[in-house]
Structures are given as structure tokens and as C-alpha cells.
C-alpha positions in Angstrom: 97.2 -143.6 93.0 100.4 -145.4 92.8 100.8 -148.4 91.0 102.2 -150.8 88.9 102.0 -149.8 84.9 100.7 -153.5 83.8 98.4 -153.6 87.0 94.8 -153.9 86.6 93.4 -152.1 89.1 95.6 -149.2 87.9 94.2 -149.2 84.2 90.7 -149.4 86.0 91.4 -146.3 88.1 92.9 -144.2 85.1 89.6 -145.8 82.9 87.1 -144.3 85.7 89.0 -140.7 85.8 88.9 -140.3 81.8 87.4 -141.5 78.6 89.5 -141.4 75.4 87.3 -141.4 72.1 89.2 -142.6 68.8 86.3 -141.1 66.0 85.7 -142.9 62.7 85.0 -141.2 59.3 81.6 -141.1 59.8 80.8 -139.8 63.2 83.7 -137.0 62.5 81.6 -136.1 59.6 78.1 -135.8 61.5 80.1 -134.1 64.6 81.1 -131.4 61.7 78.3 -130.7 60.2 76.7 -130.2 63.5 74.2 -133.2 63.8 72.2 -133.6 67.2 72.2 -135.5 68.8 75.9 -136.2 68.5 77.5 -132.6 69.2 75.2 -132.4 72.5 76.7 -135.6 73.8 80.2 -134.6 72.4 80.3 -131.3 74.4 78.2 -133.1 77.8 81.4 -135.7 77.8 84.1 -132.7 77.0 82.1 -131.2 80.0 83.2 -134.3 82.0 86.7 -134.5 81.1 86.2 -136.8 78.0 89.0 -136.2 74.9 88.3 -137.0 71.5 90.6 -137.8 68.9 90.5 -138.6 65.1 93.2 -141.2 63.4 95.4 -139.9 60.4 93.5 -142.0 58.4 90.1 -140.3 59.4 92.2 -136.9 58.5 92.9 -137.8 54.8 89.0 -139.5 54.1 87.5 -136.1 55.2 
């Protein structure tokens, strides 16, 4: 799809196609010490194309 950068139907189309997940402390936490039902929902939306991502900041608190 070609469009303009600042367009809103463009962000919408990109939106649909793939979810980017910024994880807090907590829910990075619970995702590594393998609590369900968080890691089955994590790996369905990995399944679907979803990324994950964790902040510096989440880095240092764990």
C-alpha cells in the first residue's frame, strides 16, 4: 500500500498487518517465569505476527 507517512489510512493498514507490544516490569516477569495464561497468549500472537519488546528501563528493574 502506498501512502502518505502522516496519512491515516496508512497507520490503519500497517496497525491491521502487525501488533507491537511494549512489556512492563511486571508482565516481563510473569512471561519469565512461565505463568499461563500469559505465555499461551504470548506465543498465539508471535503465531500471528505479533512482536514484543521490553524498554531499557524494564531491562535494569529485572
Amino acid at each position: 500500500m502506498r501512502c502518505w507517512p502522516t496519512s491515516n489510512s496508512c497507520a490503519t493498514a500497517i496497525w491491521k498487518s502487525i501488533s507491537d507490544y511494549l512489556l512492563d516490569t511486571n508482565h516481563a516477569s510473569s512471561l519469565m517465569a512461565g505463568e499461563e495464561p500469559l505465555v499461551g497468549r504470548v506465543r498465539q500472537a508471535e503465531g500471528s505476527g505479533d512482536r514484543f519488546a521490553l524498554s531499557i528501563t524494564v531491562l535494569g528493574e529485572l
